[in-house]
FITI-950018 format. One line per 2 residues: number of its first residue (from 1); for each residue x, y, z of N, C-alpha, C. Coordinates in pm, whole numbers, plus 50000, padded with zeros to 5 digits. Last residue first. Layout:
FITI-950018
NUM) X/Y/Z/X/Y/Z/X/Y/Z ~ ...
//
This chain:
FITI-950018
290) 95588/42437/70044/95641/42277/70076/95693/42226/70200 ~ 95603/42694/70051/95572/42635/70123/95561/42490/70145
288) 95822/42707/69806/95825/42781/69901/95791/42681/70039 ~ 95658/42592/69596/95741/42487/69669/95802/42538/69773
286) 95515/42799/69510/95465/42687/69526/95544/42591/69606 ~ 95744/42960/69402/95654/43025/69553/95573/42921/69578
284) 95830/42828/69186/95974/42838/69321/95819/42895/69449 ~ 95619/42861/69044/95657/42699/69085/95751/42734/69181
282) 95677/43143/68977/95474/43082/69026/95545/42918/69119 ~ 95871/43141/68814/95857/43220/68925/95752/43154/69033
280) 95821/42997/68601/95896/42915/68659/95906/42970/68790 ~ 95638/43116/68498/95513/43041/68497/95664/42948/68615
278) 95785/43335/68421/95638/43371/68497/95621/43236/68584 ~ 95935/43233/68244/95978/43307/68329/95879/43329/68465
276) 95737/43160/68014/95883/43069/68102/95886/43085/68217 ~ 95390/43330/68097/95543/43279/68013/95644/43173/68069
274) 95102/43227/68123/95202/43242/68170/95354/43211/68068 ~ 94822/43297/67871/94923/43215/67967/95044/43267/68018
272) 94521/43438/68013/94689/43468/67918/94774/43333/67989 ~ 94251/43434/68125/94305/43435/67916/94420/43445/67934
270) 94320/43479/68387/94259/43357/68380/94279/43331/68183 ~ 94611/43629/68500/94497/43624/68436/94453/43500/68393
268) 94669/43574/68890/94701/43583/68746/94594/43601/68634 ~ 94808/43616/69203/94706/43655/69133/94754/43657/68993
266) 94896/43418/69495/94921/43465/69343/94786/43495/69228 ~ 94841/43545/69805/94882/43447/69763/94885/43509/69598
264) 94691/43513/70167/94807/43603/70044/94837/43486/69952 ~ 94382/43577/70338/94479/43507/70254/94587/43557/70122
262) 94318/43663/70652/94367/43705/70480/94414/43617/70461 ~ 94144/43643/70937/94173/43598/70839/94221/43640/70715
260) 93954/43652/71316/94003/43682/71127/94132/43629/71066 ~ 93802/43507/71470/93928/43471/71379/93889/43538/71293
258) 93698/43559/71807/93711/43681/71665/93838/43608/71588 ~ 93693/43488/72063/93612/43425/71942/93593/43540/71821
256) 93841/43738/72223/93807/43592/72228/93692/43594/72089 ~ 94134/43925/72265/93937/43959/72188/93937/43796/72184
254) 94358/44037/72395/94311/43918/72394/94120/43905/72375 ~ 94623/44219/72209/94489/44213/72299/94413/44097/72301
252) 94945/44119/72199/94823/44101/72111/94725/44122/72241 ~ 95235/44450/72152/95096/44302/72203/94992/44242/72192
250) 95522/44550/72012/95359/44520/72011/95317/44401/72109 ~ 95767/44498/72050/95735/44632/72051/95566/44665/72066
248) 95843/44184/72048/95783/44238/72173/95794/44456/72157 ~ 95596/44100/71837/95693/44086/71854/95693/44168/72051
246) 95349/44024/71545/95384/44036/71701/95522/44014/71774 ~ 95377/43927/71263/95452/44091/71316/95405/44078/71492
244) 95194/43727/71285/95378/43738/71242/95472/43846/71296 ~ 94930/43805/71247/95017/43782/71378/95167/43775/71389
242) 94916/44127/71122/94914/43994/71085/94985/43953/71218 ~ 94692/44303/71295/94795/44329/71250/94814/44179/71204
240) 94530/44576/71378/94476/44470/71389/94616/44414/71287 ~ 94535/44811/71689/94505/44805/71540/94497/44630/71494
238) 94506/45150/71866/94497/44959/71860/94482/44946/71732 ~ 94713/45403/71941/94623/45368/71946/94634/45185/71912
236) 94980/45490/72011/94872/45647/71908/94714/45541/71899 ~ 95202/45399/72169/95043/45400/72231/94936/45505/72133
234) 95394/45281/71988/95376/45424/72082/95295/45463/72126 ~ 95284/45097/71850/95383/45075/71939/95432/45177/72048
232) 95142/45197/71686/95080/45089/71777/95185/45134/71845 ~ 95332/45319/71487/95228/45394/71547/95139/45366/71666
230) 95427/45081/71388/95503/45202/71464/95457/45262/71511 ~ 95191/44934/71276/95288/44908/71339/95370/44998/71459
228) 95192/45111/71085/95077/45135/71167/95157/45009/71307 ~ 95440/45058/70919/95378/45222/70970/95315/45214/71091
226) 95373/44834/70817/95502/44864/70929/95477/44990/70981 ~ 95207/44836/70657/95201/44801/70759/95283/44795/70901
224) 95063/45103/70487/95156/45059/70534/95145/45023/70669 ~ 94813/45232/70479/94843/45117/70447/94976/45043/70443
222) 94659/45411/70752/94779/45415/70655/94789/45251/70549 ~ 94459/45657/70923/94510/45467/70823/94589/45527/70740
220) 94354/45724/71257/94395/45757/71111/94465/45592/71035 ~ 94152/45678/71431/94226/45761/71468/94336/45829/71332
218) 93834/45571/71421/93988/45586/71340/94049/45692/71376 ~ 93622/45397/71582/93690/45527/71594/93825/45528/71547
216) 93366/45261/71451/93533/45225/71449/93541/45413/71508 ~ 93054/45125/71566/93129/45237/71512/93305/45258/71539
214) 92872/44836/71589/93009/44912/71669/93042/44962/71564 ~ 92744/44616/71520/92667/44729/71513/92770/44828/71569
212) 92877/44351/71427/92824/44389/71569/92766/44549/71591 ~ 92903/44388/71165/92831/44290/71246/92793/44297/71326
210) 93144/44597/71206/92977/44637/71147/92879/44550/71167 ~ 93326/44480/71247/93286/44599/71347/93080/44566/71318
208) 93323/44311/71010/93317/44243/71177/93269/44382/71239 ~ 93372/44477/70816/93281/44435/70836/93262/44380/70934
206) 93635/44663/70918/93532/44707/70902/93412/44616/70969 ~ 93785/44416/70845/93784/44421/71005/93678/44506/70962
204) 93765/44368/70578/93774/44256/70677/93704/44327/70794 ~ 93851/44620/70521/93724/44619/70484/93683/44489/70587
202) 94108/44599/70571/94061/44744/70621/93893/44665/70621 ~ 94185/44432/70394/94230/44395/70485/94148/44506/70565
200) 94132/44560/70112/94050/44429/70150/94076/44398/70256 ~ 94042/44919/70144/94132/44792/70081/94071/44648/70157
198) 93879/45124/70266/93848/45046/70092/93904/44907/70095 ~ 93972/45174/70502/93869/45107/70506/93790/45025/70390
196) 94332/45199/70507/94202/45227/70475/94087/45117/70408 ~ 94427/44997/70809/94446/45068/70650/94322/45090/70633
194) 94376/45202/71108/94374/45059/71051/94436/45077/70909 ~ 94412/45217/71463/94507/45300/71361/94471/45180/71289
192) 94089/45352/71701/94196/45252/71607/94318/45315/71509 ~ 94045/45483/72039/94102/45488/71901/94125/45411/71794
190) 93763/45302/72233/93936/45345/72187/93978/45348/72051 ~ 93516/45177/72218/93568/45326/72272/93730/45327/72300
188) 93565/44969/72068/93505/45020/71984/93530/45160/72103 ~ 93668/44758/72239/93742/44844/72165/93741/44930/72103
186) 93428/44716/72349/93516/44766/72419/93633/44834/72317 ~ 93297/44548/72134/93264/44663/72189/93342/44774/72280
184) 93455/44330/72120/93449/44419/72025/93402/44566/72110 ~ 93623/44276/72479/93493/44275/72364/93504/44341/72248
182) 93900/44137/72679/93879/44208/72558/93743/44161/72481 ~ 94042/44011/72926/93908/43923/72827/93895/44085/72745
180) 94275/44083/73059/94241/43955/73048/94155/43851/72919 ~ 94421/44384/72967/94328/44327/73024/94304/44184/72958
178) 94639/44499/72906/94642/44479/73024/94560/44375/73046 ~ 94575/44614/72665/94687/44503/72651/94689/44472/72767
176) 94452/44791/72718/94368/44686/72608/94467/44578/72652 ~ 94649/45044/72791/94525/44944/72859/94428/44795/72892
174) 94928/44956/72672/94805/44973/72634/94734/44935/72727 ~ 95183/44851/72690/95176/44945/72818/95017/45000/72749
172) 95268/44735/72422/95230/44686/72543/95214/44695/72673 ~ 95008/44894/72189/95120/44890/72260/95148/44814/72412
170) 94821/44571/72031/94818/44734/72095/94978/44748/72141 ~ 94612/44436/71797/94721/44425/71886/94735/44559/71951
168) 94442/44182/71699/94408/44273/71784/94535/44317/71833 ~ 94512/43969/71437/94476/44003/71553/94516/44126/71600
166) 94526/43735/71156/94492/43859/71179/94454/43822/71356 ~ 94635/43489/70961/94582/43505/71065/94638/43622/71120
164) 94740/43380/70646/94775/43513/70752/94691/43558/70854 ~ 94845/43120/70418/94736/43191/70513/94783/43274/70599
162) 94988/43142/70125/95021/43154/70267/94885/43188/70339 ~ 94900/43111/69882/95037/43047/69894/95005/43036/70058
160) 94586/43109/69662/94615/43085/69815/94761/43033/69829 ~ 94532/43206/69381/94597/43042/69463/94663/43099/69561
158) 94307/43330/69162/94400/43346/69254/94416/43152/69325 ~ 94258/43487/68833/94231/43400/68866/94354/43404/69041
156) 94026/43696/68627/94146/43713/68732/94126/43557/68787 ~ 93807/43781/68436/93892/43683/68427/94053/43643/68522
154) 93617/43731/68716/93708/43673/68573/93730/43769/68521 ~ 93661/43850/69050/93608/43896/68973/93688/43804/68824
152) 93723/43684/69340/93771/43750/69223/93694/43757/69157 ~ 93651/43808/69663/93586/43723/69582/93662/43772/69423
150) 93875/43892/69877/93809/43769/69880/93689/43744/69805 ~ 94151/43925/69672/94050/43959/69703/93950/43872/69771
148) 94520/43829/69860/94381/43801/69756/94251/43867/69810 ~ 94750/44036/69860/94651/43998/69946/94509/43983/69843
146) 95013/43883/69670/94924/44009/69739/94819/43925/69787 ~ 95141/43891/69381/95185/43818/69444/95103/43909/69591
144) 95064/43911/69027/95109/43957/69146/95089/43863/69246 ~ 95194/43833/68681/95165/43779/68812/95167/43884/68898
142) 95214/44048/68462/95206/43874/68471/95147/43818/68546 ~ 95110/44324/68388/95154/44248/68463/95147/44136/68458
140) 94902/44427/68272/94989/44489/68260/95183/44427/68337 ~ 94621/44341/68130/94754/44316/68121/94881/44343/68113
138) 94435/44405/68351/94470/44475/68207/94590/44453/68172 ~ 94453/44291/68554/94336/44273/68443/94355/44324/68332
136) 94693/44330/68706/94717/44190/68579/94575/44191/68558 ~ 94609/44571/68787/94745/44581/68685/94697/44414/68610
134) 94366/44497/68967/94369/44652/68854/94484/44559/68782 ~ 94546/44387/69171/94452/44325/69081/94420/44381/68950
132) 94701/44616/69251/94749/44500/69177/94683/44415/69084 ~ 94524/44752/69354/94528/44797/69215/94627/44685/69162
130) 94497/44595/69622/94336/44645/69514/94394/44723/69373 ~ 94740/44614/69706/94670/44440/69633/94530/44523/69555
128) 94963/44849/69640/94820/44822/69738/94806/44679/69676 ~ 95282/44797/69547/95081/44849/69499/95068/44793/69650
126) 95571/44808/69391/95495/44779/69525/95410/44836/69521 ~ 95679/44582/69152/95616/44713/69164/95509/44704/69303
124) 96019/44440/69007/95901/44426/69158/95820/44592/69099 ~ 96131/44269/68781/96085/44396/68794/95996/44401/68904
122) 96411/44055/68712/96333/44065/68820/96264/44187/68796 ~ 96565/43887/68444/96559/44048/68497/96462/44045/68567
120) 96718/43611/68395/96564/43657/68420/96598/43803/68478 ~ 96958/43444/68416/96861/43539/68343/96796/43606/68320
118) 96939/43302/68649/96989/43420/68653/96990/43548/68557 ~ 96725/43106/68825/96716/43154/68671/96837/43261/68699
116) 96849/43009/69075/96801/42902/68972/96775/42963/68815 ~ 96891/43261/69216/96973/43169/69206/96977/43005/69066
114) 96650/43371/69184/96736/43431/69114/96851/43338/69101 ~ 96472/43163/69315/96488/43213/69205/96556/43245/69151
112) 96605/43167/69564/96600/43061/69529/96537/43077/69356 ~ 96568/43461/69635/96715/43395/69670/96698/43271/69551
110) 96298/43480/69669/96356/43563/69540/96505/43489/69541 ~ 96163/43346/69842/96182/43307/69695/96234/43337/69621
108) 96335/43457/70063/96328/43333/70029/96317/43286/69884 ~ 96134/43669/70063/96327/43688/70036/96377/43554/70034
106) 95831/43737/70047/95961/43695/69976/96102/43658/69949 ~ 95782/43767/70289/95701/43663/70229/95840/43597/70158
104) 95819/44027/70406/95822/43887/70504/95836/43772/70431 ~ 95833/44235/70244/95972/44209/70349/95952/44047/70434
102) 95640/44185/70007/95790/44191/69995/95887/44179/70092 ~ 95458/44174/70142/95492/44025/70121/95617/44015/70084
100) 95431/44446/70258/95452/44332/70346/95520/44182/70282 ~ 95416/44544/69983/95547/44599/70092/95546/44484/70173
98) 95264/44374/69743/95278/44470/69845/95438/44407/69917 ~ 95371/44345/69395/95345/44334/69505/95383/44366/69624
96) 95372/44238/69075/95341/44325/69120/95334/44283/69291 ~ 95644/44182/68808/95573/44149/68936/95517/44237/69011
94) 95771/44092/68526/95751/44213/68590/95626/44191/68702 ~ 96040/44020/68330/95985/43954/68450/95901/44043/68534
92) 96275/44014/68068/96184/44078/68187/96070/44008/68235 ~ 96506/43647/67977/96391/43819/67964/96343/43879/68132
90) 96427/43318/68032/96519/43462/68061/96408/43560/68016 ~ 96420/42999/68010/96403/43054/68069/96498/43178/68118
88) 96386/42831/67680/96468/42921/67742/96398/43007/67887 ~ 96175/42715/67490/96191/42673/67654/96288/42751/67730
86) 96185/42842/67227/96331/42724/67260/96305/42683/67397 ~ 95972/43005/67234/95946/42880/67228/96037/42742/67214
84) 96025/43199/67386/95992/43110/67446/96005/43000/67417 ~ 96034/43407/67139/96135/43358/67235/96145/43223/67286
82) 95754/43405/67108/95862/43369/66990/95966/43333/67060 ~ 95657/43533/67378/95599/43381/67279/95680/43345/67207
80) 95787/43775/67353/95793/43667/67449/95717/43532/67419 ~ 95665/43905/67071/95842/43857/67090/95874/43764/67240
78) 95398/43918/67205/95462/43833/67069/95609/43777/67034 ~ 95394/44079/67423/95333/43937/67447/95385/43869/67278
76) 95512/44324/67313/95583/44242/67395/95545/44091/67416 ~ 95306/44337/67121/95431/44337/67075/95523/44252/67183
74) 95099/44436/67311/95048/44261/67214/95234/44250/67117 ~ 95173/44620/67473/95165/44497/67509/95127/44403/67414
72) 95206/44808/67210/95282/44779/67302/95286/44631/67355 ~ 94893/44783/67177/94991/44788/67088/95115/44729/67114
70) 94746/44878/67424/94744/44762/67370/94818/44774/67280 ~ 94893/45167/67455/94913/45054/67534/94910/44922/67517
68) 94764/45269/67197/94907/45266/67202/94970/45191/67288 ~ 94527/45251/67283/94533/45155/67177/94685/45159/67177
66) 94472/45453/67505/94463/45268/67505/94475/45186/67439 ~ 94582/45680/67315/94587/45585/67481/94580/45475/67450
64) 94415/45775/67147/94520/45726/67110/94566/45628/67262 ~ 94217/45939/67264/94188/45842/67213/94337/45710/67172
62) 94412/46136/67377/94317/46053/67477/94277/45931/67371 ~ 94499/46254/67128/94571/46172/67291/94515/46092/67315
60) 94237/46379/67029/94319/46265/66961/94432/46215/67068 ~ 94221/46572/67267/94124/46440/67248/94176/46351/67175
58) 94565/46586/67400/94414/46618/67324/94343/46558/67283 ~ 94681/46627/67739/94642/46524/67600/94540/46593/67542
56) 94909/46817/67854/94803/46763/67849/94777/46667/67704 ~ 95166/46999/68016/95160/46913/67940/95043/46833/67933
54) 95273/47298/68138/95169/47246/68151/95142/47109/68002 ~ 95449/47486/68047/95517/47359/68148/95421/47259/68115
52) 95325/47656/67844/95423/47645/67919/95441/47499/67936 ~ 95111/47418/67694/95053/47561/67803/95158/47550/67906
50) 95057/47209/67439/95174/47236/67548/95148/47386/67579 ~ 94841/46933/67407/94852/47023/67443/94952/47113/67552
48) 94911/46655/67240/94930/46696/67328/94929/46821/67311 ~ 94871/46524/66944/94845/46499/67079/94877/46556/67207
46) 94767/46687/66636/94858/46703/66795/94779/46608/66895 ~ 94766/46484/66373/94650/46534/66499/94773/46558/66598
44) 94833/46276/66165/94777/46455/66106/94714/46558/66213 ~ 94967/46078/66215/94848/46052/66232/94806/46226/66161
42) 95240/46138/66154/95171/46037/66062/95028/46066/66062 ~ 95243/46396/66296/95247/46363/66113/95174/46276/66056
40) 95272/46293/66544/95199/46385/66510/95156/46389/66356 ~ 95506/46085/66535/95407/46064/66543/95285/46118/66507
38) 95683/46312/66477/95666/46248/66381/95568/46165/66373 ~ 95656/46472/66748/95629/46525/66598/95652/46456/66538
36) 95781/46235/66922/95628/46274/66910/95560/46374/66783 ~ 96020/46211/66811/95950/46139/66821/95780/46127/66811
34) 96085/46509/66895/96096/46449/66752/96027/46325/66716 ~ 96080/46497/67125/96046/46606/67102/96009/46554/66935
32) 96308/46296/67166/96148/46298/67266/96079/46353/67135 ~ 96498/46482/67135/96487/46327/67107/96285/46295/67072
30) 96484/46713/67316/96484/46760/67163/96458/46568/67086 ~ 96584/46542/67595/96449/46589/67563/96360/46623/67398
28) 96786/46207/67486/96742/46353/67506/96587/46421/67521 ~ 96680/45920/67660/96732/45978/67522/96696/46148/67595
26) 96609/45720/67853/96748/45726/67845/96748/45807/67718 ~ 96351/45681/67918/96407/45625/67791/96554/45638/67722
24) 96309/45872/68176/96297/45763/68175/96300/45683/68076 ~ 96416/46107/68028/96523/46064/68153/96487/45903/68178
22) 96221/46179/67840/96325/46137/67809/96439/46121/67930 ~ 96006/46279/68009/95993/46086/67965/96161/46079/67890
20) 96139/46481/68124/96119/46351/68199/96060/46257/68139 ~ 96107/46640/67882/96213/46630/68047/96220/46520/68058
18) 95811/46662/67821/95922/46550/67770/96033/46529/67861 ~ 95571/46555/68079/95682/46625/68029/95748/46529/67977
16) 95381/46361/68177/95352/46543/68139/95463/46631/68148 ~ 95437/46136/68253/95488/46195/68343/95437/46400/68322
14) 95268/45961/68086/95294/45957/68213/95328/46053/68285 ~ 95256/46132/67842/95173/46095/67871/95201/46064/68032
12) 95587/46052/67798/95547/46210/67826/95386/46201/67879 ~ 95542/45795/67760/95613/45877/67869/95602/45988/67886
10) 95356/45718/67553/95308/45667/67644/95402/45725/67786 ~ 95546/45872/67345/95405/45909/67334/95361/45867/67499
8) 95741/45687/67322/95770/45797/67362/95607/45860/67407 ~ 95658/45462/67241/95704/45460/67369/95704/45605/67439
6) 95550/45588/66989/95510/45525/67092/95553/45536/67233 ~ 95810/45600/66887/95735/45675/66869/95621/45632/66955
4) 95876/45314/66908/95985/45419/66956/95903/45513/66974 ~ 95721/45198/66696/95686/45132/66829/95804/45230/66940
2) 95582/45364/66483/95645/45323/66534/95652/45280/66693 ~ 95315/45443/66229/95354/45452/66370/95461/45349/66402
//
């Protein structure tokens, strides 16, 4: 087996066509095509079942998976160790993290990064924070940069960069937004717009509802925060928003003795060390808040 042969294997696998793993490896489809029949050879087993269009794995696929992934990654984790070890700070760089931290958090660090390494090839991937975590357990990722879980699971390890105080906000021709003293309960007979109720920011407010024995009326979730945002802002209902984003399209309802709370900050694996690149990324968002 080859590590080309491979690659190839792990794109058509993604996408369930050669077509298209060869658009994403820059080679022909008939390329592709060859790759994976030679793979096929070595091992003596089709991996893939082709029904027309219809592109599937066959049990030898399926088995082949996760070892062709780990393969991969213990190649890349070897030539970035070997590299490294002149202290050179360069190579890919591959980061996982949400939309919000990307438009508020980051543009600062990335300026003062890119400016200080220019080497370094930047790879952003915008997730939810609940599969971010997913990506650097399985080492698929270095660092993300997201809304910490509030309990990690090892070998994941997290460091609090930014605290993000959470509130009540509505459109500012909202009822809610009129009034003086705001109850959970009270809000609890008006619509909400929240993220879904899985993710860790959704689940926050959930559980407060649920403290107080109050049923959420979701009007619908999105996890995009600028979305629900937009959606506040046109009276589709109340939602609960980082305070940062209060501006004057939104207003904060005034719920007394309710601090919520997220904390954003860097998620890494607790077994891998950090590379050059990684470990010089982690120190510019550390001094960020300095």
């Amino acid at each position: 087996m080859d590590t080309e042969s491979l690659k190839a294997f792990l794109a058509v696998t993604k996408h369930r066509s050669f077509s298209e793993a060869g658009e994403e490896l820059h080679i022909t489809q008939p390329a592709v095509s060859k790759r994976i029949a030679a793979l096929e050879e070595s091992l003596r087993h089709a991996l893939f079942n082709r029904l027309g269009r219809d592109v599937t794995l066959t049990e030898a696929g399926e088995n082949l998976l996760p070892l062709a992934e780990q393969i991969l990654r213990d190649m890349r984790e070897t030539e970035r160790r070997i590299r490294e070890l002149s202290g050179e700070i360069s190579g890919t760089l591959k980061v996982a993290t949400s939309h919000h931290i990307g438009l508020h958090h980051l543009p600062p660090v990335l300026h003062a990064f890119t400016s200080a390494h220019p080497h370094v090839n930047l790879q952003f991937e915008f997730l939810d924070s609940e599969q971010a975590h997913e990506r650097i357990a399985r080492g698929e990722c270095e660092l993300a940069v997201v809304t910490l879980a509030p309990k990690l699971v090892p070998p994941l390890r997290g460091e609090v960069i930014w605290a993000d105080p959470l509130v009540f906000v509505g459109a500012p021709k909202h009822v809610l937004a009129q009034q003086a003293h705001i109850t959970l309960h009270e809000l609890g007979n008006y619509p909400a717009i929240l993220p879904d109720l899985n993710t860790f920011t959704g689940r926050l407010v959930k559980e407060r509802f649920d403290r107080e024995g109050i049923k959420l009326q979701l009007n619908m979730t999105t996890n995009y925060l600028e979305t629900i945002k937009m959606m506040v802002s046109v009276g589709l209902g109340w939602s609960v928003l980082p305070k940062s984003m209060v501006d004057n399209h939104i207003s904060e309802i005034p719920v007394a003795d309710i601090g919520l709370q997220r904390n954003l900050g860097v998620v890494t694996h607790g077994k891998r060390t950090l590379g050059n690149a990684a470990a010089a990324f982690f120190d510019v968002i550390r001094n960020s808040v300095l």
